[in-house]
N, C-alpha and C positions, 0 to 999 in steps of 0.2 A: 504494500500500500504506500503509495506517495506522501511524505510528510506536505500536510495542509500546507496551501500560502499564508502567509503571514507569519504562523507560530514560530519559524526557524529564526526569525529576524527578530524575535524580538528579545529585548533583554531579560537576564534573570526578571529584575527586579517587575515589569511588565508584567511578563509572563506568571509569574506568581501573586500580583495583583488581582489579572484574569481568572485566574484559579480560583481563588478566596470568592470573588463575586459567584462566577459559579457554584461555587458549595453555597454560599451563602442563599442563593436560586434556587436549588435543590430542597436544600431544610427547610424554608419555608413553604412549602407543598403547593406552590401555586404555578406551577407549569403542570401544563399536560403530559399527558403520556409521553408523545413524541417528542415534543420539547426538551422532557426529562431527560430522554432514549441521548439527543443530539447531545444536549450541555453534558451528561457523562461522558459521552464520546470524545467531545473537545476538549474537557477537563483529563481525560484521560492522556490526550495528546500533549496538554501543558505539562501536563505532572511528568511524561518522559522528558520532555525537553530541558525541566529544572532539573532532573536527575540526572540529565547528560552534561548541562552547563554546572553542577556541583563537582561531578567527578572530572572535569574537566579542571575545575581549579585547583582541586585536591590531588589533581597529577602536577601540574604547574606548582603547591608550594611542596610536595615530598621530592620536586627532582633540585629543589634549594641545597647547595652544596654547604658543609661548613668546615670551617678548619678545625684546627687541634685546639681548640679554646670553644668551640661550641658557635661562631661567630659565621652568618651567610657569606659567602666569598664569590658568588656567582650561581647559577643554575646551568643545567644540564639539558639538554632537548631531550625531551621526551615526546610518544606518538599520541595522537589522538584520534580518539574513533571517532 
């Protein structure tokens, strides 16, 4: 399945914005069925995209190098999926 236009571009911080409103959409029980069907779909979609942009950082600061004192000295490339 093609990731939706839009989601990929947007920022964590958006993207997990988006999210919250959607749950927030949800718990209140006033969408429809389908409505409900769609917004789990699309929250589904945010929710992989923060978990990619998380572990995406969390490879960026474990490849932080440090010297004999505990001290960053540079980073390492590391691959991203």
């Amino acid at each position: 399945m093609a990731e939706e236009p839009g989601i990929a571009e947007l920022s964590f911080e958006e993207a997990l914005k988006e999210l919250e409103r959607i749950v927030s959409r949800l718990e209140s029980g006033d969408a429809s069925l389908q409505e409900a069907i769609d917004l789990y779909e699309r929250g589904d979609r945010l929710k992989r995209q923060c978990a990619a942009q998380l572990d995406s950082a969390q490879a960026r600061i474990e490849a932080i190098r440090l010297d004999g004192e505990g001290k960053p000295v540079g980073t390492t490339a590391f691959a991203s999926a």
